[in-house]
C-alpha positions in Angstrom: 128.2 97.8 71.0 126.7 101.3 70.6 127.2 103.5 74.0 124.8 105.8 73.2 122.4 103.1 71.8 122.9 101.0 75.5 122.3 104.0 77.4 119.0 104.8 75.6 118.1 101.0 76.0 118.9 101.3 79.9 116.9 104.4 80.6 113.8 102.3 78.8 113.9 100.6 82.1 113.2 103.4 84.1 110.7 101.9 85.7 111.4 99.1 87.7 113.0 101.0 90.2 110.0 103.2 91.0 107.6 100.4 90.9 109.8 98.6 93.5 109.7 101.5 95.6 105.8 101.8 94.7 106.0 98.0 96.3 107.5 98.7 99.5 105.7 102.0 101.0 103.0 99.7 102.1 104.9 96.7 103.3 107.1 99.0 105.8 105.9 97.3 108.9 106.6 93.6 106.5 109.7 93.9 105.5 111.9 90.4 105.9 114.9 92.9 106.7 115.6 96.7 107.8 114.1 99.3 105.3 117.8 100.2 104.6 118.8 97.1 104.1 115.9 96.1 101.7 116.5 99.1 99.6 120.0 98.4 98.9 119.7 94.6 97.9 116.8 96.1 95.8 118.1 98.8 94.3 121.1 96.2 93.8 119.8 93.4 92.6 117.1 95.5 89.6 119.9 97.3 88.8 121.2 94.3 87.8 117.8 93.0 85.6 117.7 96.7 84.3 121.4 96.2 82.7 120.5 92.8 81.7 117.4 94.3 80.1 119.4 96.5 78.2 121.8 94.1 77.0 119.1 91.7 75.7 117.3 94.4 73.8 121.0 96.1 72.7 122.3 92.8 71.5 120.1 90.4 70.4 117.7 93.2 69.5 114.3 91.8 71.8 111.4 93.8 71.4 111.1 96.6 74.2 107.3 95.3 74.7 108.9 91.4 75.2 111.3 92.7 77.9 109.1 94.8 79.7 107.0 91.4 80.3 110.2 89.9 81.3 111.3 92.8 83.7 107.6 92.7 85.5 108.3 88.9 86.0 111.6 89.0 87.5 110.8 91.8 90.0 107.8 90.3 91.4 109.8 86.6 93.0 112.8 89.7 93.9 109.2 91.7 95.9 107.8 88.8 97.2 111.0 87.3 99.2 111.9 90.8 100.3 108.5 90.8 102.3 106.6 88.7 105.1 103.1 89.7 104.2 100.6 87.1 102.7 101.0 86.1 99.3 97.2 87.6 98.7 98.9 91.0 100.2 101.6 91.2 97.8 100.0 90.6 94.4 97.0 92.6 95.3 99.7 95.7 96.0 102.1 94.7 93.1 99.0 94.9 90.4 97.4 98.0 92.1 100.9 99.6 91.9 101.8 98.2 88.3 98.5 99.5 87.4 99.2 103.0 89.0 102.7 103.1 87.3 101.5 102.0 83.5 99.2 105.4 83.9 102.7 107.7 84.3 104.2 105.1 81.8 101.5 106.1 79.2 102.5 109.6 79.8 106.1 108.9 78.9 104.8 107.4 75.7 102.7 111.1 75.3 106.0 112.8 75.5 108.0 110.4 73.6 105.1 110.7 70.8 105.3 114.9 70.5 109.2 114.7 70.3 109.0 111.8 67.6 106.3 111.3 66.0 107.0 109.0 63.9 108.9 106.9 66.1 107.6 103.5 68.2 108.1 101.8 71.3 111.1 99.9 70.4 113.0 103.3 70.0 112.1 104.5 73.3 114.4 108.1 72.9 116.5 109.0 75.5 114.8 112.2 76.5 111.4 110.2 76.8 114.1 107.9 79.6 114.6 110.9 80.9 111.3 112.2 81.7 109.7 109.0 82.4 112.3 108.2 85.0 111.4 112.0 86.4 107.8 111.2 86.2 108.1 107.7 87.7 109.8 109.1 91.0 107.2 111.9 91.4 104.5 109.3 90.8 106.4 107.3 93.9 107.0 110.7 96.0 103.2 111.4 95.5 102.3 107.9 96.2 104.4 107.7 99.8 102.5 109.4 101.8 99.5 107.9 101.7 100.4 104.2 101.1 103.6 104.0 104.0 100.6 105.7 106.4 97.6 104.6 105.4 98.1 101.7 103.0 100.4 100.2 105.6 97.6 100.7 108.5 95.6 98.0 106.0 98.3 95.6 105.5 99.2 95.2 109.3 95.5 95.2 110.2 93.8 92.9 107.6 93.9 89.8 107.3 92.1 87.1 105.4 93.2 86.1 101.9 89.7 86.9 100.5 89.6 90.2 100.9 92.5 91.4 99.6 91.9 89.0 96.3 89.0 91.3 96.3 91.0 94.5 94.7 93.1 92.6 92.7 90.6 91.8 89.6 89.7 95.9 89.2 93.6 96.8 89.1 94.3 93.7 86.4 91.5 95.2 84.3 92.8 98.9 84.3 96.3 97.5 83.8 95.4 95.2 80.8 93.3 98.2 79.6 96.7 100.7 80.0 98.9 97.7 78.2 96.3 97.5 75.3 95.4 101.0 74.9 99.5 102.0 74.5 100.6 102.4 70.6 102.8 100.5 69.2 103.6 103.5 66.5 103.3 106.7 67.5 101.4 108.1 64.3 98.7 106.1 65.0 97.8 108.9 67.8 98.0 111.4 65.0 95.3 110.2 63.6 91.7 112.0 64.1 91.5 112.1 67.9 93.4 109.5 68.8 96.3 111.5 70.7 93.4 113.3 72.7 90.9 110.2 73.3 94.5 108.6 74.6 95.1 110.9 77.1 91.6 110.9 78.4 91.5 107.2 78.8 95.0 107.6 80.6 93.4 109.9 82.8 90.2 108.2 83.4 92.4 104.7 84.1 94.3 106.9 87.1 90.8 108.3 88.3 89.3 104.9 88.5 92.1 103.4 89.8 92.0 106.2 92.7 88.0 106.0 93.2 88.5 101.9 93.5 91.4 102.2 96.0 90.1 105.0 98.5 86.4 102.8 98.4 88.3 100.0 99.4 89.9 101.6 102.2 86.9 103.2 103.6 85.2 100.0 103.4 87.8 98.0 104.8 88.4 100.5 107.5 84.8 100.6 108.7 84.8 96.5 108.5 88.0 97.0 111.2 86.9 99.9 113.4 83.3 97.9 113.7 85.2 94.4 115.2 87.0 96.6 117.3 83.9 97.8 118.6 82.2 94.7 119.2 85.4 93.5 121.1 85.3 96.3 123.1 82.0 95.6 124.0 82.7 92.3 124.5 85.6 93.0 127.1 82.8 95.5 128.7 80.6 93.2 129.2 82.8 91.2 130.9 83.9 93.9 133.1 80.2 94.9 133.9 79.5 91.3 134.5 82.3 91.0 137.3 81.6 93.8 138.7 77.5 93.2 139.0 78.9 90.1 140.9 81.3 91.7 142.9 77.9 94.3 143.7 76.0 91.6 144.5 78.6 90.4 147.2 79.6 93.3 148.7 76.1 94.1 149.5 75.4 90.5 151.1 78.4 91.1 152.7 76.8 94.2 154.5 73.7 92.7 155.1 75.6 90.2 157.2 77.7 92.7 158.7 74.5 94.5 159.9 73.2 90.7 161.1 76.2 89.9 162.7 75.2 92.1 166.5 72.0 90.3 166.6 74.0 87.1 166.3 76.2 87.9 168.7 73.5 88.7 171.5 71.6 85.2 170.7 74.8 83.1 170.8 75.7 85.2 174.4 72.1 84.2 175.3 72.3 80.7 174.4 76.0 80.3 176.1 74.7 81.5 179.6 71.8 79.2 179.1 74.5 76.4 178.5 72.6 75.2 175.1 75.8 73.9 172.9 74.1 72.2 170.3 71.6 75.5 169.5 74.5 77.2 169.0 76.6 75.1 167.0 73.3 74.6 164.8 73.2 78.5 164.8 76.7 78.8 163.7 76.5 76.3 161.0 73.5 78.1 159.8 75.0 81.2 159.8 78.0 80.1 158.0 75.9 78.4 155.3 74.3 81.9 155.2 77.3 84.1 154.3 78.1 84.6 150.5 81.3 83.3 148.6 82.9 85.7 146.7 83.4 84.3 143.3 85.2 86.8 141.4 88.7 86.3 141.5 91.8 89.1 141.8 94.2 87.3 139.3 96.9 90.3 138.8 96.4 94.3 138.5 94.8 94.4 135.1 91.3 95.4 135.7 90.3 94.5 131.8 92.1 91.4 132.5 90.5 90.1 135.8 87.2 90.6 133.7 88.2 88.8 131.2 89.4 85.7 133.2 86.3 85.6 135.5 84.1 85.8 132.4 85.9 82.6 131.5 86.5 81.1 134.6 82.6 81.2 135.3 82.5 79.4 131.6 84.9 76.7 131.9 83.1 75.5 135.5 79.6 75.4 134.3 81.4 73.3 131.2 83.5 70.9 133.9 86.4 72.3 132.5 89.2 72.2 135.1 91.0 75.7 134.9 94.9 76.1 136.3 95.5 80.1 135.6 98.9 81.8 137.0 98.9 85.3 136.0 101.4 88.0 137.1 101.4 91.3 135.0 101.1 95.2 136.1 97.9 97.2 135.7 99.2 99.0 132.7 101.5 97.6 129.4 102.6 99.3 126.4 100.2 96.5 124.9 96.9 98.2 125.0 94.2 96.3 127.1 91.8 96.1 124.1 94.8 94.2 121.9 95.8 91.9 125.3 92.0 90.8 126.1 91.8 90.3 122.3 94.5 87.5 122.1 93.4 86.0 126.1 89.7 85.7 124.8 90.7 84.2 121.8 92.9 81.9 123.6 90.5 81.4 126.0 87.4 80.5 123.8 89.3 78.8 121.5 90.4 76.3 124.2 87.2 75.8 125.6 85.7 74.9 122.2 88.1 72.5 121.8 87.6 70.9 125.4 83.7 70.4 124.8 84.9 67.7 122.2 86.1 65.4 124.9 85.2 63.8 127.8 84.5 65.9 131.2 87.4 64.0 132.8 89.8 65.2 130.5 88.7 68.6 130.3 91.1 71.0 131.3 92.8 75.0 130.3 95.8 75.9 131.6 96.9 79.4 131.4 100.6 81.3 132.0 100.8 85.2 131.5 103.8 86.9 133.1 106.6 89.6 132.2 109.9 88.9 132.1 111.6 92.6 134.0 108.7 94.5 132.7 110.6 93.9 129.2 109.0 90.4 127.6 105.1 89.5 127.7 105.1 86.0 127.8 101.0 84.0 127.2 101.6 80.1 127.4 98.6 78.3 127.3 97.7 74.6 126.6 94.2 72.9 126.4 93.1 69.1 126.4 91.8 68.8 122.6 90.5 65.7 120.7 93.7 65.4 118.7 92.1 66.1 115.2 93.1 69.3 113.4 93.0 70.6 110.3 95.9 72.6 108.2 96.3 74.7 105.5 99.4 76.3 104.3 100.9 76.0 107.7 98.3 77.1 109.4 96.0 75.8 111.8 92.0 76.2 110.7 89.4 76.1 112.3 87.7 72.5 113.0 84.0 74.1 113.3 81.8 73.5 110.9 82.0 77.0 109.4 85.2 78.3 111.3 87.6 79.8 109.5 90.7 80.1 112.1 90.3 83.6 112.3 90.6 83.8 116.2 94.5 82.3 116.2 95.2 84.6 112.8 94.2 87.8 115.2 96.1 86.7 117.6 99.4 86.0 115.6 98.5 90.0 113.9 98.1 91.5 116.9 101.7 89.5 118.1 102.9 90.4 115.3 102.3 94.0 115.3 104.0 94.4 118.9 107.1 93.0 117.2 106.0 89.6 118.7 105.8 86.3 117.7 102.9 83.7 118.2 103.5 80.0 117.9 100.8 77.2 118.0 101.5 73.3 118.1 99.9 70.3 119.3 100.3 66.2 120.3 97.6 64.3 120.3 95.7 65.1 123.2 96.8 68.8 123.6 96.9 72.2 121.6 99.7 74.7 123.1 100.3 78.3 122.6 103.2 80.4 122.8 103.3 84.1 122.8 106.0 86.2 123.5 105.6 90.3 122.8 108.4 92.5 123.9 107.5 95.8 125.6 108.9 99.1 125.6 
């Protein structure tokens, strides 16, 4: 075997490792083990394929073109087990970055082209190895900035399959188009205008590819910022709801207080007179008379008392039978708009689910306490009329057009606390299990 000849094969494969790298800038916050973990077993294991490559094409003489096919294969099941991110995630960012990577590849091919002309793919030169393997990591330098920050902000944040499916068709197109437009002979390009029309399409491919991205994002980040709002205004609500009622009483409250002289001088008057039954039928009366406060003081959380009286008021005007035990400070590391989030979620979800059985066997209990101000812990179970429906593990919505969506938000936001969130059922009750730890 030709040293030289399995060097020049093994530079061909440049690639790979930068696309990996590509890969994982987004997935930071998905990654099955520590970053530095991942990156040696990755770095590992396609150094491995890349020798393997270069033995296939060295000594049984494969076409380059077969085993970059091959290569692509074998490094997306290597991608997809390094990461915990939904299987939609992780070929919509393998394509967009294979797409973003076969523009700088097309480059190489440029340069490989102007040193040989007369050349082709197969005999990929070793200073064309060289550069592209340059090229590659300054494509993936360029490229971490924005997809470890902003990219990442996406992956952690969206959810739903559909979406991200969404991107995937625009970067398969620009891909195909950079796999058909590459020569397969460099002297083609020397023909007319073909080096120069090349280089534009290369170009136009990456601005496209660019343009398509950053209007995803924008879109996808309005889409986000706009639930948020509506949650917020959701918990507000709440809030301005409890605290109407707690106007309402505090102001009855002082109207009896203001009452409660006169009262006093007609029940002296009707003692001296010796009338007991006026005033024990003046006392009744005035104790029918004085107002109930309903708005309950379940921990310190403000955001969270809301929230809980919103849905207190709902489960009682349902029959719903409510046992709630919650002990947690005013203020977590989990902020109040992500913990109202995954109670009201909890919350409606249950009651939903108890207006599909009878009143009798209506009930929502709740549990939310820290463990030493270190461990959030939310257990919750709800009666429930034993049917469910699953898909890929995961529990869907029974509604006729629900989608599941509330316990999916609350596994991401679990999840993005370094949490974990854990449904299961019998046949008369749904449970969940949340446990967040907090700094």
């Amino acid at each position: 075997m030709d040293i030289k000849e399995f060097f020049r094969a093994l530079l061909s494969f440049y690639y790979i490792i930068p696309l990996a790298s590509v890969c994982l800038f987004p997935m930071k916050n998905c990654l099955k083990r520590s970053a530095g973990a991942t990156a040696a077993r990755l770095f590992l294991t396609l150094m491995g394929l890349m020798l393997s490559c270069a033995l296939l094409e060295n000594i049984f003489k494969l076409k380059y073109v077969y085993l970059i096919f091959l290569s692509v294969l074998i490094t997306f099941p290597i991608y997809r087990f390094s990461v915990t991110a939904h299987i939609s995630k992780v070929l919509s960012v393998f394509f967009t970055a294979l797409a973003y990577m076969g523009c700088f590849f097309n480059i190489t091919i440029c340069f490989d082209a102007l040193l040989h002309p007369y050349s082709n793919m197969d005999s990929f030169s070793i200073e064309a190895g060289a550069f592209g393997l340059l090229l590659s990591a300054a494509a993936a330098a360029l490229a971490y900035l924005p997809l470890s920050k902003y990219a990442s902000r996406l992956i952690d944040r969206l959810d739903g399959g559909r979406i991200w499916l969404h991107i995937l068709p625009a970067s398969c197109i620009i891909l195909i188009g950079d796999m058909f437009n590459t020569p397969q002979w460099y002297e083609t390009l020397y023909f007319n205008r073909v080096f120069i029309a090349f280089s534009i399409n290369v170009m136009l491919h990456f601005s496209l590819l660019f343009l398509i991205c950053r209007m995803f994002y924008l879109i996808t980040i309005d889409m986000l910022e706009l639930s948020e709002m509506r949650e917020k205004n959701y918990i507000l609500e709440m809030q301005e709801e409890m605290y109407t009622r707690q106007a309402r009483y505090i102001e009855a409250s002082a109207r009896n207080r203001h009452d409660f002289k006169h009262s006093i001088l007609i029940l002296e008057g009707l003692a001296r007179e010796g009338k007991l039954d006026e005033i024990r039928s003046y006392l009744e009366n005035v104790l029918n008379a004085l107002p109930v406060n309903d708005v309950v003081r379940y921990c310190a959380n403000p955001a969270v008392n809301a929230i809980l009286n919103y849905n207190k008021q709902l489960a009682d005007s349902n029959m719903i039978k409510t046992a709630w035990a919650v002990d947690i400070p005013e203020k977590l590391s989990i902020s109040n708009n992500d913990l109202c989030s995954m109670l009201g979620n909890i919350l409606e979800n249950a009651r939903d689910a108890c207006l599909e059985v009878p009143e009798d066997k209506r009930f929502i209990e709740l549990y939310v306490r820290t463990d030493h101000g270190m461990i959030l812990y939310i257990v919750a179970s709800n009666s429930f009329n034993g049917e469910i429906s699953m898909k890929q593990g995961m529990y869907m919505s029974t509604k006729r057009r629900g989608s599941g969506m509330g316990l999916k938000s609350i596994i991401s936001i679990a999840e993005s606390y370094g949490g974990i969130a854990k449904f299961s059922n019998d046949d008369t009750q749904f449970m969940s299990d949340i446990m967040i730890p907090l700094e």
